[in-house]
C-alpha positions as CSV (number, residue, x, y, z in Angstrom):
1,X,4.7,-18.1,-5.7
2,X,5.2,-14.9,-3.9
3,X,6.8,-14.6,-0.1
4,X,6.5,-11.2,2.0
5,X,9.3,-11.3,4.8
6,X,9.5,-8.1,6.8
7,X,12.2,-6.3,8.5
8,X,11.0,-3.5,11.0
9,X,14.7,-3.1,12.2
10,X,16.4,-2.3,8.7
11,X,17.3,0.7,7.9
12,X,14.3,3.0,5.3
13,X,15.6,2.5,2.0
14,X,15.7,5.4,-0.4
15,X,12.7,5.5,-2.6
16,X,13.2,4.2,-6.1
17,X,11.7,7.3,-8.5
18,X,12.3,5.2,-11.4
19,X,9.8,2.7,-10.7
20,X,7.6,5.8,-9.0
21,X,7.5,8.0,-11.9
22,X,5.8,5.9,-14.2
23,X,2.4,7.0,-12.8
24,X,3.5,10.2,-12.7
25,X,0.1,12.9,-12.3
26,X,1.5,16.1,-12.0
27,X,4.8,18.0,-12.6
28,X,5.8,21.6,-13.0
29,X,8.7,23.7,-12.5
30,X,8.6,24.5,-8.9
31,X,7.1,21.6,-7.0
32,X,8.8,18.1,-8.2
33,X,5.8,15.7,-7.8
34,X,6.3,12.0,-8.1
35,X,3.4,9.8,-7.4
36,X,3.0,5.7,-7.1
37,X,-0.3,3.7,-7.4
38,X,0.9,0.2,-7.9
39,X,-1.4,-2.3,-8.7
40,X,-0.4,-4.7,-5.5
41,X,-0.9,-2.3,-3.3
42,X,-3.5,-0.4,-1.3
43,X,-2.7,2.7,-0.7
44,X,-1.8,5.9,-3.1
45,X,1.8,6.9,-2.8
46,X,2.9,10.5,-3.2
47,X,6.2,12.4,-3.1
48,X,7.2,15.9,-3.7
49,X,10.3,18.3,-2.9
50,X,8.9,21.8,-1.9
51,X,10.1,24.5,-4.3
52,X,12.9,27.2,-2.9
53,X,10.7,29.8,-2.8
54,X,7.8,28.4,-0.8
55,X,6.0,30.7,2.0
56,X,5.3,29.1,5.5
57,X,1.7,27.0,5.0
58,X,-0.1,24.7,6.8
59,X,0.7,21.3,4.8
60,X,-3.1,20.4,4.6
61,X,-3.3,23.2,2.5
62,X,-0.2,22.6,0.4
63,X,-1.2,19.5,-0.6
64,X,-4.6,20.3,-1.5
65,X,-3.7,23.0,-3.6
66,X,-1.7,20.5,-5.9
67,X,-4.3,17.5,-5.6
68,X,-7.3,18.5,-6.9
69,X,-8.3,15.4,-7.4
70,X,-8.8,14.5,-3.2
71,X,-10.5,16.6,-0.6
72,X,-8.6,18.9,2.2
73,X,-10.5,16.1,4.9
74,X,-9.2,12.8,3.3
75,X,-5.1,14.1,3.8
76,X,-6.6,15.2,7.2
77,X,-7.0,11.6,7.9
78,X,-4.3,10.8,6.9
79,X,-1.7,13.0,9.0
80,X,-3.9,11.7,11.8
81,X,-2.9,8.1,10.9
82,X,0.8,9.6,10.3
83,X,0.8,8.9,6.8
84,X,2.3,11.8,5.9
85,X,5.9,12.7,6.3
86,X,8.3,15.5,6.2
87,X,12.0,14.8,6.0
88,X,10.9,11.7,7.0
89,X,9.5,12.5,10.5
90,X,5.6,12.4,10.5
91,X,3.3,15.6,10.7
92,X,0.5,16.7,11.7
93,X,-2.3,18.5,9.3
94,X,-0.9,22.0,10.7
95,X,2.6,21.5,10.1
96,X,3.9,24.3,8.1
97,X,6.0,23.1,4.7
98,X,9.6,24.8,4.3
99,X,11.6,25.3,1.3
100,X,13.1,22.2,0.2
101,X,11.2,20.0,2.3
102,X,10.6,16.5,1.3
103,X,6.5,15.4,1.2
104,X,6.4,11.6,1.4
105,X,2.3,10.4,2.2
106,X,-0.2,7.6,2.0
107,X,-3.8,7.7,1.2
108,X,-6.0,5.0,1.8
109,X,-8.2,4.7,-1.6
110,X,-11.0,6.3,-1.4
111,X,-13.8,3.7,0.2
112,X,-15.2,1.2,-2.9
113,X,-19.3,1.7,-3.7
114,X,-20.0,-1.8,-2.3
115,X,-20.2,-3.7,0.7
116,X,-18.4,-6.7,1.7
117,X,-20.2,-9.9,3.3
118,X,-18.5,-12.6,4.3
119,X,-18.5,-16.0,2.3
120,X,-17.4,-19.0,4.4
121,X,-14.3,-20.4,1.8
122,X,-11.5,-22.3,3.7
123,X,-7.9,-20.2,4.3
124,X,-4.5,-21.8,4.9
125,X,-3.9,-19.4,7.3
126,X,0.2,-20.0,8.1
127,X,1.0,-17.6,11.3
128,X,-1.4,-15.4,13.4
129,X,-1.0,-12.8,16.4
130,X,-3.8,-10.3,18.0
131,X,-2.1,-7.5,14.9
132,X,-1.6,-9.3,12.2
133,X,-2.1,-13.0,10.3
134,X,-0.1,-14.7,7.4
135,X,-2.4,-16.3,4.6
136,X,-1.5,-18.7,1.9
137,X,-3.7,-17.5,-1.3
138,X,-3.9,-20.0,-4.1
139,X,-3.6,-19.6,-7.3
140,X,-6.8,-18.7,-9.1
141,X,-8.0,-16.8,-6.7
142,X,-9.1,-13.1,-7.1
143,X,-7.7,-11.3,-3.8
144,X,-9.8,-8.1,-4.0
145,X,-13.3,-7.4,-5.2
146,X,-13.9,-5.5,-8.4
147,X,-13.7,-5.7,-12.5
148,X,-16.3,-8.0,-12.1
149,X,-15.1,-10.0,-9.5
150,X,-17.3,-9.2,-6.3
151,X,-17.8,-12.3,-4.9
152,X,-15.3,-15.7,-4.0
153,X,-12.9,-13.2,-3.0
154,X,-10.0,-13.2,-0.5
155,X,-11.5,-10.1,0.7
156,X,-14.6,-12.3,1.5
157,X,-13.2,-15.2,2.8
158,X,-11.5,-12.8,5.4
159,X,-14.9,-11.1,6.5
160,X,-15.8,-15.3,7.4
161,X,-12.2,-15.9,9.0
162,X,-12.6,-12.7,11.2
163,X,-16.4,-12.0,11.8
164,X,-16.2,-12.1,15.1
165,X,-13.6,-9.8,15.6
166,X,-14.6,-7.0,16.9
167,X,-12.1,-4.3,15.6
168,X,-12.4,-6.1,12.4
169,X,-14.6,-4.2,9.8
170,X,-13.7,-5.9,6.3
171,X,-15.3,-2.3,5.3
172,X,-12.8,-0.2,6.7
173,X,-10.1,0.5,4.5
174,X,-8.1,0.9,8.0
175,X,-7.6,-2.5,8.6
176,X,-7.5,-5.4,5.8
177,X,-4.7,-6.2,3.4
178,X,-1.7,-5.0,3.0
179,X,-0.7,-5.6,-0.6
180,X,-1.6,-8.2,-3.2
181,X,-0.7,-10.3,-5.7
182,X,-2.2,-11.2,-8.9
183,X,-5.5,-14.0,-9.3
184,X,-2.8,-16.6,-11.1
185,X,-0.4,-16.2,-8.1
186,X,0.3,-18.4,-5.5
187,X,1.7,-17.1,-2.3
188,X,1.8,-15.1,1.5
189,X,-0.1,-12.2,1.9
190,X,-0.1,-9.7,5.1
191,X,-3.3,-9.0,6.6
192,X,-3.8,-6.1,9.2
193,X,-6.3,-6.9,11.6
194,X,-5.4,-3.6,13.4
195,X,-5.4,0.2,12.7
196,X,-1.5,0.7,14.0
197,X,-1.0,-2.3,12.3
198,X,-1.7,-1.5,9.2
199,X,-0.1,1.9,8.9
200,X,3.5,0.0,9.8
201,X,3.0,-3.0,7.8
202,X,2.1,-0.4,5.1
203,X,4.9,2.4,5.6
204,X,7.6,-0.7,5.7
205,X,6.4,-1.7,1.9
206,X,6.3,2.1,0.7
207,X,9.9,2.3,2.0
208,X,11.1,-0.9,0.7
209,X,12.2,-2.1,4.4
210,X,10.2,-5.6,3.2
211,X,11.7,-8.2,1.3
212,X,10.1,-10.3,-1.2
213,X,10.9,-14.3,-2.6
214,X,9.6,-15.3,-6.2
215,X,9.7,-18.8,-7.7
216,X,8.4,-19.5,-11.3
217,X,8.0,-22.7,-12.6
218,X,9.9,-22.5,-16.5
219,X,8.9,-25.0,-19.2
220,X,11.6,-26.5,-21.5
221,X,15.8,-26.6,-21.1
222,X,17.4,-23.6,-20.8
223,X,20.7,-23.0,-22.9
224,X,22.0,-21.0,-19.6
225,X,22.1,-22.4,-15.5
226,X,21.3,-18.6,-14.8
227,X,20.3,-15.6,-16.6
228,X,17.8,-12.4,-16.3
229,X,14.2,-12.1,-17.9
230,X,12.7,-8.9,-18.4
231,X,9.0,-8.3,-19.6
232,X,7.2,-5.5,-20.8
């Protein structure tokens, strides 16, 4: 079981690069690229440290040149939803990068090749506000549509809950979850029903400001009250 609690008043945490660098994409020996696509959450996390001897450029441009793999228009968007940072201060698309500068940004994943309907299935919905609401997903249920899984889904059950919501497009990567958990885990997920909304909630998990609660169920007696389990 899994527990989100967040903290909008704490202090930005430093990013961890030790959990961020293993999905590193690119690295040379100017720019200092570390980038995060973990698999609970839904946006594309990027970091880099601008290289001493960097020329004035719009940061648009910067960034483009070193993704190839995304389009000049989709880190347009997202300076516009100030998902891109410098130094920690947000910028717009025609800020120009400095030597030394720190690049922290968020994409949205690109948009998925189907479309969402909703599916009336029954959500223990635990807090809601005109932003935001608080869901309770059980376990053995598939949060987002995809390997196979494009029906049943939280996602769906969502479109139902909030169909006649106006600002609500279960479509739009803009609103909609925040993170997720796995199909076999039971617990709170955040759900954006706003624009604004989503880019805090969002930001506040990419800079570890949120705080999470786990409780396993263990099997058998245990030769120690206490102790640590890692997994691989």
């Amino acid at each position: 079981m899994m527990s989100p609690g967040c903290n909008p008043d704490k202090e930005p945490l430093p990013l961890d690069e030790q959990e961020l660098e293993e999905d590193l994409i690119a690295t040379d020996e100017e720019d200092q690229w570390v980038a995060g696509s973990h698999g609970e959450e839904l946006y594309e996390h990027y970091r880099v440290r601008v290289d001493p001897g960097q020329t004035p450029l719009r940061i648009d441009r910067f960034l483009v040149d070193r993704m190839p793999h995304t389009s000049r228009h989709r880190i347009q968007l997202a300076a516009k939803a100030g998902l891109i940072w410098v130094d920690g201060e947000p910028v717009k698309s025609n800020y120009k990068v400095k030597p030394l500068e720190t690049i922290t940004m968020m994409l949205a994943h690109p948009k998925q090749d189907w479309s969402i309907t909703p599916e009336d299935i029954p959500l223990d919905i635990v807090y809601e506000d005109d932003q935001l609401l608080v869901v309770n997903k059980p376990a053995g249920m598939v949060v987002h549509p995809g390997h196979g899984n494009y029906s049943g889904t939280l996602v769906h059950a969502l479109a139902y809950y909030l169909r006649n919501d106006p600002l609500y497009d279960p479509n739009d990567a803009s609103v909609g979850l925040v993170h997720r958990i796995d199909k076999d885990t039971s617990g709170l997920l955040l759900v954006a029903k706003r624009t604004e909304a989503k880019i805090r909630l969002a930001r506040q998990f990419f800079l570890k400001t949120t705080g999470r609660r786990y409780q396993a169920l263990v099997w058998g007696k245990l030769d120690q009250p206490q102790g640590t389990i890692r997994a691989i």
